[in-house]
N, C-alpha and C positions, 0 to 999 in steps of 0.2 A: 569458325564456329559451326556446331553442328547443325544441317537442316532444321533439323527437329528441334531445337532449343527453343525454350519458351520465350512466349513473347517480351516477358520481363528482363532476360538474355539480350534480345534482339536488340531491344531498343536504351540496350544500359548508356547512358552521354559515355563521349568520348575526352569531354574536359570538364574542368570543374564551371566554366561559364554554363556548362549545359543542363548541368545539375538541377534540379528543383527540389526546394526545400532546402532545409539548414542553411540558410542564409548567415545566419549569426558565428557558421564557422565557413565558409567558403565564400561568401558574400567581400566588396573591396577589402573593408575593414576588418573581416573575421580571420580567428585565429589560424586555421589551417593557411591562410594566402600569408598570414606572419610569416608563419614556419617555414613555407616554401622560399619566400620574397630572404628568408633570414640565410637559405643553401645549408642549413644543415637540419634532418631530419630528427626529431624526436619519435623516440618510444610514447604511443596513445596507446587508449582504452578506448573505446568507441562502446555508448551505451546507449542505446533506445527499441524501443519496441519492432515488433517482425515488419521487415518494409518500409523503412525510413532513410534505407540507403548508405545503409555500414557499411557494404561488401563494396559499391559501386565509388563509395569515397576512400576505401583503402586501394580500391587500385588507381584512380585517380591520383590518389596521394604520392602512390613510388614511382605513377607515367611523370609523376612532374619533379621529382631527383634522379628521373632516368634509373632508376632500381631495378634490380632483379627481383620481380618477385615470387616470392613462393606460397602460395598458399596450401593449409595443413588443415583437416580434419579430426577432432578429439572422436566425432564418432568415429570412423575406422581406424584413426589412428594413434599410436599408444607413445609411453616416451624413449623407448628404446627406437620406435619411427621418426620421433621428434630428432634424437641426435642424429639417427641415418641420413636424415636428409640436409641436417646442416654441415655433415663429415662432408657429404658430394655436392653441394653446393660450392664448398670450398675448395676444391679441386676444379671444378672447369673456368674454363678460362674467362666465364661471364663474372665471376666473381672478384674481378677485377673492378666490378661496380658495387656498389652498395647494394647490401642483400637486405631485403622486407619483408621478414617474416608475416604473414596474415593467420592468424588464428581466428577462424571464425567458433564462435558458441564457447569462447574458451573457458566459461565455469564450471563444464564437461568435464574438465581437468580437476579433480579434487586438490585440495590445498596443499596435501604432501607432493602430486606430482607438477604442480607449479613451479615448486621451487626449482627443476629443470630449468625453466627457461630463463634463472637468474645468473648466471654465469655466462650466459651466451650476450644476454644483454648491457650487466657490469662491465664486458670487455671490448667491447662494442663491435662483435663478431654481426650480433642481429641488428636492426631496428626492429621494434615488434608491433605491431597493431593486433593487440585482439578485440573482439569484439562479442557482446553479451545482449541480452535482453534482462536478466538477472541484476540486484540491487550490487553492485562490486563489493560492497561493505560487506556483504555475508556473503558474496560468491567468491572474492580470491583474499588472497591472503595476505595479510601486510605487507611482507617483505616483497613481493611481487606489485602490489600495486602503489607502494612508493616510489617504482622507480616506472611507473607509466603515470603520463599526465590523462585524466580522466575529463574525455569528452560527453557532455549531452547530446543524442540527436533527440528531437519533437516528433510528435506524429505528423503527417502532412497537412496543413491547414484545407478545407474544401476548396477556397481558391486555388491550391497546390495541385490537387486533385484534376479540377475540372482542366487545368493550366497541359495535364497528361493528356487526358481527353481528346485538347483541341490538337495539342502535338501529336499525335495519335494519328490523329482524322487530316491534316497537313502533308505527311510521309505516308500515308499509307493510306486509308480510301473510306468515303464519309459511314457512319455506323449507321444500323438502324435503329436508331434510337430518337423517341421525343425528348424534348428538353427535361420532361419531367424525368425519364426515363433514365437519364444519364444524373440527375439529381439524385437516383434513387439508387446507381450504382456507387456512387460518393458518398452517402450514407452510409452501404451496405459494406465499403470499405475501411471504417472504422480509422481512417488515416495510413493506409496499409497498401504504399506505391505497385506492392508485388501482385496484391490482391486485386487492385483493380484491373491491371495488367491481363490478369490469368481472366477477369471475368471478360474485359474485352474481347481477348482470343476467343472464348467460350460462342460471342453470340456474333460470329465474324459468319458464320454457316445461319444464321438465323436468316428469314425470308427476309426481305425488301419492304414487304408494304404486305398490312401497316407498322410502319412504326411501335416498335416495343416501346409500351410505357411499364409504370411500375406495378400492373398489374399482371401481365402476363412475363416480364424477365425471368418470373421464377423458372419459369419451366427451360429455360437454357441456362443458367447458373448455378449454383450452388454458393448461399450467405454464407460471409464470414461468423463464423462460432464467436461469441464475445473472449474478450481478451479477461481470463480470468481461471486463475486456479487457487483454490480453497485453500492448500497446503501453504501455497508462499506469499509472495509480497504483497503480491493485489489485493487478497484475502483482507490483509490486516488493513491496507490502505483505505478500500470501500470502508471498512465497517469501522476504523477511524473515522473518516468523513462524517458516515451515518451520525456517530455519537455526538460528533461535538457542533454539529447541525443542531440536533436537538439540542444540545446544551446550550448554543448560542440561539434559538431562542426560535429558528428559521424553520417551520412548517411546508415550505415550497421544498429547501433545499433537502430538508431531510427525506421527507415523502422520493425525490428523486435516485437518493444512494440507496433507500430502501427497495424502489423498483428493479435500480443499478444491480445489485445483489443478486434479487430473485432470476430476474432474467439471464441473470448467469449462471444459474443452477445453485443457487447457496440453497442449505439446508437452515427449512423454515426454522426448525426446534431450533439451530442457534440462534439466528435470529431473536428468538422468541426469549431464550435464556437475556442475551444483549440486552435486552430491550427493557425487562428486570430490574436490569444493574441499571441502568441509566435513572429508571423512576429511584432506587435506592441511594443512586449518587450525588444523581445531579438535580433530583425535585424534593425529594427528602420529606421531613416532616414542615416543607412550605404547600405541601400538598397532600396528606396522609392518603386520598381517593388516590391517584397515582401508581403507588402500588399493586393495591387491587386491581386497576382497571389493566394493569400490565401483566398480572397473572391470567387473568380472565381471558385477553388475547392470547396470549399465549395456550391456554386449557381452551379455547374457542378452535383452532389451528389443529390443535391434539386431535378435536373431535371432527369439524368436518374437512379436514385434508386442504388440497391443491386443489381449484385457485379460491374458492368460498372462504377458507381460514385468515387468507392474504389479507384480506379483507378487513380483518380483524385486528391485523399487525398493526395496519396504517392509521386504524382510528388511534389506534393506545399510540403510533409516532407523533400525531398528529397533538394529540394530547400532551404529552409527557413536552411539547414542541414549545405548548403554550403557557405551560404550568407556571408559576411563579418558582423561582430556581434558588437551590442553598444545596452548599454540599458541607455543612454542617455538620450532618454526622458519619460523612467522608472522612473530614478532618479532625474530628471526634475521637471516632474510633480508631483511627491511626496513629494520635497522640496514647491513646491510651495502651494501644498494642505495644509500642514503646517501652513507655512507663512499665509493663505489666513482665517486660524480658529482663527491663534492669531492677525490677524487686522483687522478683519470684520468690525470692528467701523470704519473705517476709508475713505471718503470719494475720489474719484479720485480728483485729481489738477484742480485749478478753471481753468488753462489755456486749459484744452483740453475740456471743457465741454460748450454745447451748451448754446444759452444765447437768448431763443426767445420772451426773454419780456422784456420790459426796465426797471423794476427791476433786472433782471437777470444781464444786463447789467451793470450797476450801482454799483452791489455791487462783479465787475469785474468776472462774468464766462465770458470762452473765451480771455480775455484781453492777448495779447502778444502770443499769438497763431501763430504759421508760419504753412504756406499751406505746406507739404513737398513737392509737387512735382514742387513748385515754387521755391526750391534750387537748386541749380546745380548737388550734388551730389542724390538729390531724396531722402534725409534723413536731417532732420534738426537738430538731437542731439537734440532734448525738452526731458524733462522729465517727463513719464508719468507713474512714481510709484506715491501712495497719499504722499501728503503732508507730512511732519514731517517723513516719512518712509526712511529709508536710501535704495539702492538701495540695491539690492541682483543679483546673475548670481545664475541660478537654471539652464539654460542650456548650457552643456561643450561637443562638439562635438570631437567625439574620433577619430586619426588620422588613420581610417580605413576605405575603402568604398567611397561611396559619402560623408562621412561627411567631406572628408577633402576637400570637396569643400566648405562644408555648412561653418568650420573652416575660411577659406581666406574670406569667408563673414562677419563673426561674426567680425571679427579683422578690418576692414575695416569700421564698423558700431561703431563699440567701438572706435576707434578714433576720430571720429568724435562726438560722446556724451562728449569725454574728451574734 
């Protein structure tokens, strides 16, 4: 190992008893001590966030069938490298052991250059382990990830964390750090073995005394960036959470995904759009204020910017959080979009339709038509689905909110069409 290798190098376990974190696959009972304890190795998938100890459990994994292993790079390398190195793998005389392929970041590989590694693995040239941060469902391809059993790793619990810390400070020599100090590096590693690692090396040069707490670490570190990009999965996962916090009804939890978001740079306007839909979906006309009050946030945000507007989001979450809930004309207007693809053919009732020609006339539009508000009750009961169409109810107001007002309406209005 080189001098210089960083400290997350230095200190990678030499066995799987050393390992911290992922208990639930290297642990007595866990899957990976099956596979070994079973002497013949399976093709994984290995998936968790940066720093959970993919790379340290795939080699682990071929020290304990005694494997050759090889690890591959998608960034430098392409799949005409892919075959090279499994052509010369196969010629020396080490391959006389079981070869282990390590693909780290392998969703680098687009889907068509996946299929590569299906013939090396079908014939059981490789074992493969790749390993992702990425959702496998949308980063590899079916044919390739049917034939890899898909591992979960977790982020590292703070127990997990501080557990490095003390291993740390045991092998190599006490930190300057307060207690709070080292709480506040475990935070700032977001579960991320590699990161805390890199910040320990960081403040190894830091004075003696006093004791960095968590006010002055800044100035020898540099934070983890929150784990979050707009484009892919986390994106939609937050702003999942977000929504159906507020749907279920939770004012704490949602307030949090919404902070979650911000502080990882999401863009307020969508937010702001989100936030809309939710009063249209999920509070509906149990709350007709709702609405309003979630455009208003939204047009508040427009006008005074970061962080004053934020401000703005939280009360309409906070709201939309508490509202009494119907997605009534969710389920409404969905039914009806239906209805509306399968009789497009089908023309409104001659009775309600204009007649400004005397043709029109004649061949009865408008005929028998009542003015409604020349009835008594201000509603005439005409029938104005098409023709031939049997009627349908697409909207059922839930007996919560103002809709149980909208409810004494509807019933009042349907008697009278009977």
């Amino acid at each position: 190992m080189s001098y210089n290798a960083p400290l997350a190098e230095k200190l990678r376990p030499e066995s799987l008893d050393d390992m911290v974190g992922q208990n639930h696959l290297v642990g007595p009972h866990g899957f990976i001590r099956k596979v070994i304890e079973s002497g013949k190795p399976l093709s994984i998938l290995l998936w968790g966030p940066p720093g959970c100890g993919k790379t340290t459990l795939a080699r682990l994994y071929a020290k304990a069938f005694d494997a050759h292993f090889i690890s591959f790079s998608p960034i430098f390398q392409g799949v005409a490298d892919l075959k090279k190195t499994i052509q010369e793998a196969e010629s020396l005389p080490l391959f006389r052991k079981k070869l282990l392929l390590f693909v780290d970041e392998i969703h680098r590989f687009n889907k068509a250059q996946q299929d590569a590694f299906l013939p090396f693995v079908e014939n059981g040239t490789i074992t493969l382990i790749g390993a992702t941060t990425e959702n496998p469902s949308f980063a590899l391809n079916n044919a390739l990830l049917s034939r890899l059993r898909t591992l979960i790793l977790n982020p590292l619990t703070d127990e997990e964390l501080r557990l490095l810390i003390n291993r740390y400070e045991r092998t190599h020599h006490l930190l300057p750090l307060t207690e709070e100090g080292k709480t506040q590096l475990i935070v700032w590693s977001s579960g991320d073995a590699r990161h805390l690692l890199n910040m320990l090396e960081s403040i190894q040069l830091a004075p003696k005394e006093p004791p960095l707490d968590s006010e002055n670490l800044t100035h020898y570190i540099q934070r983890k960036p929150p784990l979050y990009d707009r484009k892919e999965e986390s994106h939609y996962n937050l702003i999942s959470a977000l929504h159906k916090s507020v749907r279920g009804s939770d004012p704490d939890a949602a307030l949090y995904w919404l902070a979650r978001m911000l502080v990882s740079g999401e863009d307020p306007d969508f937010l702001g759009r989100r936030i809309v839909r939710m009063a249209t979906e999920d509070v509906g006309l149990a709350d007709p204020h709702a609405l309003t009050l979630a455009l208003h946030a939204w047009e508040t945000y427009e006008r005074l910017g970061s962080p004053e507007g934020e401000l703005a989001l939280a009360e309409a979450i906070i709201y939309l959080a508490l509202a009494p809930k119907s997605n009534s004309i969710y389920t409404a207007f969905k039914q009806a979009m239906q209805h509306a693809k399968e009789s497009s053919h089908l023309s409104p009732p001659k009775i309600i339709l204009n007649a400004p020609t005397t043709l029109m006339k004649e061949i009865g539009y408008g005929k028998g038509y009542m003015y409604d508000h020349d009835t008594e009750s201000g509603c005439s009961g005409q029938n104005y689905f098409p023709d031939g169409k049997e009627r349908v109810t697409f909207y059922t107001p839930q007996a919560r909110g103002f809709e149980r007002e909208l409810k004494k309406r509807l019933d009042y209005f349907n008697k009278i069409r009977k």
